[in-house]
C-alpha positions as CSV (number, residue, x, y, z in Angstrom):
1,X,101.8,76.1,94.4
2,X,99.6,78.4,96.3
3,X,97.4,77.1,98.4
4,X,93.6,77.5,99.1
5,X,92.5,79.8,102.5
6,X,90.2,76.8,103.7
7,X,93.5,74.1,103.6
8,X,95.7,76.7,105.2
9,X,92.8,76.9,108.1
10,X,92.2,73.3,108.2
11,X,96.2,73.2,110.0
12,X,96.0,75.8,112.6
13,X,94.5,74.6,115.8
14,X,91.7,73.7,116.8
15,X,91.1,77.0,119.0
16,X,92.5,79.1,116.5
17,X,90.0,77.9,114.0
18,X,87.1,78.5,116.0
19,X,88.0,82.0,116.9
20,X,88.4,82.6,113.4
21,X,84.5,80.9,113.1
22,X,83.3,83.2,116.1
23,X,84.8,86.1,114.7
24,X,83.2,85.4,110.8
25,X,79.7,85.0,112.3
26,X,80.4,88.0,114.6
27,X,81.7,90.1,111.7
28,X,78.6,89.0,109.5
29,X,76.1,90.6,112.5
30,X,78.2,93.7,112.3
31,X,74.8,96.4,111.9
32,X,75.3,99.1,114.5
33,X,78.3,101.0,113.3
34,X,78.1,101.0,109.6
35,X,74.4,101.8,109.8
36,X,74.2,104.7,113.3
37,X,74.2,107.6,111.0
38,X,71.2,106.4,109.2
39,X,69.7,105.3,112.6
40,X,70.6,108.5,114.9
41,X,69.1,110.8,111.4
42,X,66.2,108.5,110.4
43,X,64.4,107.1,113.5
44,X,65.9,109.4,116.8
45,X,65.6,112.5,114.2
46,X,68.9,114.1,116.1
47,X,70.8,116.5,113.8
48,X,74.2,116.0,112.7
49,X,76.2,118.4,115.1
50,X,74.8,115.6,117.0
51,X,75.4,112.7,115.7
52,X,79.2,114.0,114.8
53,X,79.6,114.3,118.5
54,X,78.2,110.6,119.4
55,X,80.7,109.5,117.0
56,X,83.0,111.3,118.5
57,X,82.7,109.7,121.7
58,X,81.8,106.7,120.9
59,X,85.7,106.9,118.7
60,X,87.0,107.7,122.1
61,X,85.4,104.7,124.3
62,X,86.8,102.7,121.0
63,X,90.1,103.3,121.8
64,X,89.9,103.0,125.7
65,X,88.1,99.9,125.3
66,X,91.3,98.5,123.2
67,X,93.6,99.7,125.7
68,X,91.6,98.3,128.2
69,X,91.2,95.6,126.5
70,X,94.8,94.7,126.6
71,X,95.5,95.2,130.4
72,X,92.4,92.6,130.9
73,X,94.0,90.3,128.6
74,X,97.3,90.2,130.2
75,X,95.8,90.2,134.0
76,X,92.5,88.7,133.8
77,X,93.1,86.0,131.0
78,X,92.2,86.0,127.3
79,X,89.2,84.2,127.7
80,X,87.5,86.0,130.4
81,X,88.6,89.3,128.6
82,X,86.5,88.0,125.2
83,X,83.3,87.1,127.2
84,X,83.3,90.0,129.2
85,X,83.6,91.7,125.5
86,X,80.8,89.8,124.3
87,X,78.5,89.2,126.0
88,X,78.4,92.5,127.8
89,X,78.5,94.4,124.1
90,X,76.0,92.0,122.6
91,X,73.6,92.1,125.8
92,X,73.8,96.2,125.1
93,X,73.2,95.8,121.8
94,X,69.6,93.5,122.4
95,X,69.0,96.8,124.8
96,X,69.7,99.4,122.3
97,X,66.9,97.7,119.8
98,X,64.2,97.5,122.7
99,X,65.0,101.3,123.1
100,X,61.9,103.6,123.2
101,X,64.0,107.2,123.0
102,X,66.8,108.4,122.2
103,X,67.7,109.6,126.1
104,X,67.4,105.3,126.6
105,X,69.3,104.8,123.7
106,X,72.2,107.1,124.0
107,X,73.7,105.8,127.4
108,X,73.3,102.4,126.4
109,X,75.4,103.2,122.6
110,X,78.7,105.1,125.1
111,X,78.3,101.6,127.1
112,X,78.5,99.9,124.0
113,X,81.8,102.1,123.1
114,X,83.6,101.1,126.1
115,X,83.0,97.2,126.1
116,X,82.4,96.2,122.1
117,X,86.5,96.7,121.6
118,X,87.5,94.6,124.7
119,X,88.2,91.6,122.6
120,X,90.3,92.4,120.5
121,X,93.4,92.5,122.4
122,X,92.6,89.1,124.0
123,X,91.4,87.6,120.3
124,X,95.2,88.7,118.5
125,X,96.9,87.5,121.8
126,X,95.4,83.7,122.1
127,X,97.0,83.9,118.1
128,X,100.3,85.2,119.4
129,X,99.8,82.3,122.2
130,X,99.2,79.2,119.8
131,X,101.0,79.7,116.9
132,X,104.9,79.2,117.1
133,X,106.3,82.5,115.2
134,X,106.6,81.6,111.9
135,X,103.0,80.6,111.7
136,X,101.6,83.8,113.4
137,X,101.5,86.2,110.1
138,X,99.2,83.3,108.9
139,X,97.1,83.6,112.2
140,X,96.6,87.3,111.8
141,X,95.6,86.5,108.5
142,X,93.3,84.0,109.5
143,X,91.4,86.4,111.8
144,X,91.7,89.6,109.0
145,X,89.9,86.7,106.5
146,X,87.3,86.4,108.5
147,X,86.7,90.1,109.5
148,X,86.8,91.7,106.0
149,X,84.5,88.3,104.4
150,X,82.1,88.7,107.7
151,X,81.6,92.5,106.7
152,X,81.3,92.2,103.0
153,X,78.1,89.9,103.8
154,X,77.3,92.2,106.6
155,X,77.0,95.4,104.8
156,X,75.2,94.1,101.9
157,X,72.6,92.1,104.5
158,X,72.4,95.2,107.0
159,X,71.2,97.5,104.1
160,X,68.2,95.5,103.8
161,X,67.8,95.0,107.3
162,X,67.9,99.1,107.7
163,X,65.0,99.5,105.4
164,X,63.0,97.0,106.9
165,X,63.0,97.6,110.6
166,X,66.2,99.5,112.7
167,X,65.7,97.4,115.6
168,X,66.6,94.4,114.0
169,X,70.2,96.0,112.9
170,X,70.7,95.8,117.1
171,X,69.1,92.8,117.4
172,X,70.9,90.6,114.8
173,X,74.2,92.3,116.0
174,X,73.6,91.5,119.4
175,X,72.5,88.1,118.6
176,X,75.6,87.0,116.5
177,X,77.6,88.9,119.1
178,X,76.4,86.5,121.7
179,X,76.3,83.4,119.6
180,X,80.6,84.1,119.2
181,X,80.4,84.6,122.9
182,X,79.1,81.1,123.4
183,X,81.8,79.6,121.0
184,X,84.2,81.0,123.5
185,X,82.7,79.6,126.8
186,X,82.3,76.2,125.8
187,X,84.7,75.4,123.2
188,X,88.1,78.0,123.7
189,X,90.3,77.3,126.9
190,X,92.2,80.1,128.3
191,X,96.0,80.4,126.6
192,X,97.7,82.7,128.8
193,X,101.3,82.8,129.1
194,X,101.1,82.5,133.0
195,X,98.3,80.0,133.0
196,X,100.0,77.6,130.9
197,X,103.3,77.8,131.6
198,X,104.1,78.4,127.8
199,X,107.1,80.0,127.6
200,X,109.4,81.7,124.6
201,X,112.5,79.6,123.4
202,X,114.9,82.5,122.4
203,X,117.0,83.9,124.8
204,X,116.0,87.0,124.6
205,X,117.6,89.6,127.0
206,X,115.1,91.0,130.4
207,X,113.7,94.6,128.8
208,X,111.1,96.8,130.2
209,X,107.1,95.2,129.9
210,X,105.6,98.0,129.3
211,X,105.1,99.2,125.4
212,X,104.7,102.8,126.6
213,X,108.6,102.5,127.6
214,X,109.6,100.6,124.4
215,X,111.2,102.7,122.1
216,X,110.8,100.1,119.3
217,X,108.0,99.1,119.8
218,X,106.6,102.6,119.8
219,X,107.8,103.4,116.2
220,X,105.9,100.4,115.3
221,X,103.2,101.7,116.3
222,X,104.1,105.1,114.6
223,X,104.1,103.1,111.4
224,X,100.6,101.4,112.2
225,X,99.7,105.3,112.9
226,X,101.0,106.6,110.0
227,X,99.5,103.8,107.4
228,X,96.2,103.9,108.4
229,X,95.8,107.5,108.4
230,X,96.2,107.3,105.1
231,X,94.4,103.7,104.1
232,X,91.5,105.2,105.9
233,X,91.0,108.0,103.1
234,X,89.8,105.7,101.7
235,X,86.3,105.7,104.0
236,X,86.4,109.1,104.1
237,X,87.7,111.6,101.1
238,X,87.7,108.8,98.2
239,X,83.6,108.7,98.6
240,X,84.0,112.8,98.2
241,X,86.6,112.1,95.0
242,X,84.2,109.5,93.6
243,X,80.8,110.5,94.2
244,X,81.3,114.5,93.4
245,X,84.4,115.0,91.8
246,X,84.1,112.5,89.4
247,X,80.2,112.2,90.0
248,X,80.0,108.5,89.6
249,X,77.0,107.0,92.1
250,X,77.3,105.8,95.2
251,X,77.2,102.0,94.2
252,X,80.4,102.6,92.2
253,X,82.1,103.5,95.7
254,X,80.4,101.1,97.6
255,X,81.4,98.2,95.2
256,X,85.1,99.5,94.8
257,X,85.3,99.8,98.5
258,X,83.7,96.0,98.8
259,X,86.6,94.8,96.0
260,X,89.1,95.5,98.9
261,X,87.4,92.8,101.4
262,X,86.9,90.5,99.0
263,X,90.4,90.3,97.6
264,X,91.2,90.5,101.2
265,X,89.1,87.2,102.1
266,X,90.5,85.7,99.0
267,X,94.0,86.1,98.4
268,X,96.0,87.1,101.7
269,X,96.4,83.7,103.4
270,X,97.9,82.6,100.4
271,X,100.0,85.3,100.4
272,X,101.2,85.0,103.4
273,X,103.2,81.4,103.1
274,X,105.0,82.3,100.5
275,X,106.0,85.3,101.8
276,X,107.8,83.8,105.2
277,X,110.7,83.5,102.7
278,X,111.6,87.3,103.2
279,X,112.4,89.2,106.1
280,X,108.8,90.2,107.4
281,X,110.0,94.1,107.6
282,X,110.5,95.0,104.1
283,X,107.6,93.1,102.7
284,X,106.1,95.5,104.9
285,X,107.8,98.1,103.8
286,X,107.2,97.4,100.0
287,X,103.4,97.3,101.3
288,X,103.4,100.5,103.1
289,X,105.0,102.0,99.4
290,X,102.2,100.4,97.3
291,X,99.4,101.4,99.9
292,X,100.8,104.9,99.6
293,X,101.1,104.7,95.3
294,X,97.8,103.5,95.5
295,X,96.4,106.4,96.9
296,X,99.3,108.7,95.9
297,X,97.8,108.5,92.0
298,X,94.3,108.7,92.9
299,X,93.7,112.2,92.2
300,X,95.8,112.0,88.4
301,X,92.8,110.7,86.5
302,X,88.7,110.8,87.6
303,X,87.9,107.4,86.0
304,X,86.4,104.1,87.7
305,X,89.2,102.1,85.6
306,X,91.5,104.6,87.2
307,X,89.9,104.1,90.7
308,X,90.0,100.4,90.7
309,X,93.7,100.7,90.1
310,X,94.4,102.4,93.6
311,X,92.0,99.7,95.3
312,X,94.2,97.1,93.5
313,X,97.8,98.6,94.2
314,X,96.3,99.7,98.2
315,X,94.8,96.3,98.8
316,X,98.0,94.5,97.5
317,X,99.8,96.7,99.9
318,X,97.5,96.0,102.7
319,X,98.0,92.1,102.2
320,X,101.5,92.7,102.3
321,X,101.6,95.1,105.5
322,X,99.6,94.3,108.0
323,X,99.9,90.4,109.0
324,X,103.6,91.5,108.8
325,X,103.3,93.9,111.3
326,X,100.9,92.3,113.7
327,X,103.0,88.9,113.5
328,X,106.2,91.6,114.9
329,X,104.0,92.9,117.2
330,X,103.6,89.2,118.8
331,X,107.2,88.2,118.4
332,X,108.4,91.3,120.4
333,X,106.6,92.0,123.1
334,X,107.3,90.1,126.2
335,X,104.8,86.6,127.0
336,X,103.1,88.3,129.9
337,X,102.8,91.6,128.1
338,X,100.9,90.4,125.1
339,X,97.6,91.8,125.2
340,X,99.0,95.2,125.7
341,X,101.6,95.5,123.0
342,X,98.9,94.2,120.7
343,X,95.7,96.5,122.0
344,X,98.6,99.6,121.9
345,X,99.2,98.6,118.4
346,X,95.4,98.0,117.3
347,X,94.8,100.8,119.5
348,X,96.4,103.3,116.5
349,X,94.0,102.1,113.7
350,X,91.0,103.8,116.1
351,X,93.3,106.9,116.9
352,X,93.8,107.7,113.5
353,X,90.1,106.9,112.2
354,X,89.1,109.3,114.4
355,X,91.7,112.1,113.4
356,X,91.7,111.0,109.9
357,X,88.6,112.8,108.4
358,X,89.0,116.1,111.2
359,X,92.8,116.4,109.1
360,X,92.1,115.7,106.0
361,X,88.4,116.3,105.3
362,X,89.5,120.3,105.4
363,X,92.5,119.9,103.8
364,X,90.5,117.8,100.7
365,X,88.6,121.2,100.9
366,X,91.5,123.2,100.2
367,X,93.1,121.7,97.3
368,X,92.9,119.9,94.1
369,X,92.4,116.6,93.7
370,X,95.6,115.4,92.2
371,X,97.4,117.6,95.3
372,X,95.5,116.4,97.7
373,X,96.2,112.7,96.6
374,X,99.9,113.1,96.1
375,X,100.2,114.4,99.9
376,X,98.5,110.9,101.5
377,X,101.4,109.4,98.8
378,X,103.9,111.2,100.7
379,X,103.2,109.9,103.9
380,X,103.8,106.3,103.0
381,X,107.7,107.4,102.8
382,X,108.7,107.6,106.6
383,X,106.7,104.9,107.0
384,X,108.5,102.9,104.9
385,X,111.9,104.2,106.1
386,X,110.7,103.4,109.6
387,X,109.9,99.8,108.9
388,X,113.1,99.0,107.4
389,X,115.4,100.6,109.8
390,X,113.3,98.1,112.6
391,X,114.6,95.3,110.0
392,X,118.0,96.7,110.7
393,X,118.2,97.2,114.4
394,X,115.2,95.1,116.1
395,X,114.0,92.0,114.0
396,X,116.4,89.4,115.3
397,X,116.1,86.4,117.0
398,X,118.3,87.2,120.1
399,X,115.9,90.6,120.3
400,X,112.6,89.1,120.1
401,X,110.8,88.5,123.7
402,X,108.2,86.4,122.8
403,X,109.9,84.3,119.9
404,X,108.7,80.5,120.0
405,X,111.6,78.9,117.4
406,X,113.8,80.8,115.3
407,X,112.5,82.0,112.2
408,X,113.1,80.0,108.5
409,X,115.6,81.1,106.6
410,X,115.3,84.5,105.0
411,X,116.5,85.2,101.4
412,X,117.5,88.8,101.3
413,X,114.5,90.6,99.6
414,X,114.6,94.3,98.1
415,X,118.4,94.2,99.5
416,X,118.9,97.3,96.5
417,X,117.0,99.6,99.4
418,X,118.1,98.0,102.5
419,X,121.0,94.9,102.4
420,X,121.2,93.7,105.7
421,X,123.8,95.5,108.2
């Protein structure tokens, strides 16, 4: 029987569930971002050489602030890593609506770069520190659920909100920002390996702490690389492919784009029981394969019926993939490393948004649409491959630094590809 998202909540703790609250009310005051380009072109009148490069670097503080993030995490605690996040972002965000010109404003949107990201790191780690290791794919869930549900009801409330008045797209970020902030200092105590005296039960043999050194760990992170360049496509070619190739309207994108979320919110923590049955690694794997189907076919047939296909195959593919991963992630990087494995790892998703549409953007230029397509299919395959050689040589309980209790028993799943070695 699969169960609902709300009774799978109701049994994680108490801490967990609360940063899963903070991080649905943050995610629902999520304005700046989706909406700058509008704001930078509309109301500070900059042109878009312009704006490209503010993007630019504000993509760049995005990924130092992970990485940063991560060191924080693991040295200064988890919880003082998330209030330094929020509150510092959401008091620059409350600054950047009281702004009176764009020389005011600009500083004030790098700052918000290079502290909005800190959390994230320390949020993934205090899952990794609760959740015995079994349970963790469901905490990564957890936190996804709340992300994609907060920015469905985000997008569609900041659109008004834009219209209206652009300071109140800072304003209502920074307030919500703050507000997640507060859920942190008074109700979510500090989980740290070092400062609880938690410790891993497997037996794992002393390795190198730092993920830059890991070799395994780093062709995770190839994989994370790798995936997203091509699930991000998906934010910027598909609207091209939709919008002018197939010349639908914008609100046909928008509301296959907002499917993905929702089906998201909906269905992945029910996936993600059932799952634990298999070997975490080639569910992945037969994700990573769906994700790149999805957008492999996109270019065969200029149709919405055809287009809402690829979100469904991709989106069951992302359900499959990425609490997978992220629960590896936790399982094998060492206790006091945490926050730095998992910031490296997240740290990939902003490395390849940003090279994403400088890659593919011209390359979509260059060739058809059914070409172009079948390429970002192609790139699912050493993905896929990488994932299931990990299963072979790394995902075992005697190699897994931060394992909490062995994992349950794992029917042998697509053993026609990979049996076990």
């Amino acid at each position: 029987m699969i169960e609902s998202p709300l009774t799978i909540l109701a049994r994680l703790p108490g801490p967990v569930r609360l940063l899963v609250t903070g991080s649905l009310i943050n995610k629902v005051g999520t304005f700046i971002v989706p909406f700058l380009t509008l704001v930078l072109l509309r109301n500070f009148h900059l042109r878009e050489n312009e704006v490209a490069a503010l993007f630019a670097a504000y993509g760049v503080g995005s990924i130092v602030s992970i990485l940063a993030g991560g060191a924080l995490t693991d040295h200064l605690g988890r919880r003082a890593t998330l209030m330094l996040s929020l509150f510092g972002s959401g008091g620059l965000a409350l600054a950047m609506g009281f702004a009176t010109s764009v020389r005011v404003f600009v500083p004030l949107l790098l700052a918000f770069g290079f502290v909005a990201d800190l959390y994230r790191p320390a949020a993934s780690a205090i899952v990794g520190d609760l959740l015995a290791s079994h349970e963790r794919a469901t905490g990564f869930a957890a936190l996804r659920l709340a992300v994609n549900l907060g920015f469905a009801f985000g997008m569609a409330l900041g659109g008004f909100i834009a219209d209206w008045n652009w300071r109140w797209l800072f304003l209502g970020d920074g307030f919500t920002t703050l507000l997640y902030g507060l859920v942190v200092l008074f109700f979510i105590p500090e989980t740290r390996p070092l400062a609880t005296g938690i410790a891993p039960t497997a037996a794992a043999p002393p390795a190198r702490e730092s993920p830059w050194r890991d070799g395994v760990f780093l062709q995770v992170a190839l994989v994370g690389f790798l995936s997203s360049m091509v699930f991000f496509s998906d934010l910027t070619v598909l609207p091209l492919t939709i919008t002018v190739s197939a010349a639908y309207p914008a609100a046909v994108y928008g509301a296959l784009v907002g499917l993905n979320g929702l089906l998201i919110a909906l269905f992945e923590m029910s996936a993600v029981g059932p799952l634990s049955r298999y070997r975490r690694l080639r569910v992945a794997a037969l994700g990573t394969i769906l994700i790149g189907l999805g957008f492999g076919v996109t270019g065969l047939w200029l149709h919405w019926s055809w287009f809402l296909l690829v979100i469904l195959l991709s989106t069951a593919g992302e359900i499959l993939t990425s609490p997978q991963q992220m629960a590896f992630v936790a399982d094998w990087a060492p206790p006091r490393a945490r926050g730095q494995y998992l910031s490296l790892y997240q740290a990939t998703w902003s490395l390849s948004l940003a090279v994403n549409p400088v890659v593919l953007l011209p390359l979509h230029a260059h060739l058809s649409e059914a070409v172009f397509w079948s390429l970002m299919g192609l790139v699912a395959i050493p993905a896929a491959l990488l994932l299931l050689r990990l299963d072979r040589i790394a995902d075992h309980p005697a190699q897994l630094r931060g394992l909490t209790q062995p994992p349950p028993a794992d029917p042998t799943l697509l053993s026609a590809i990979a049996p076990e070695g």
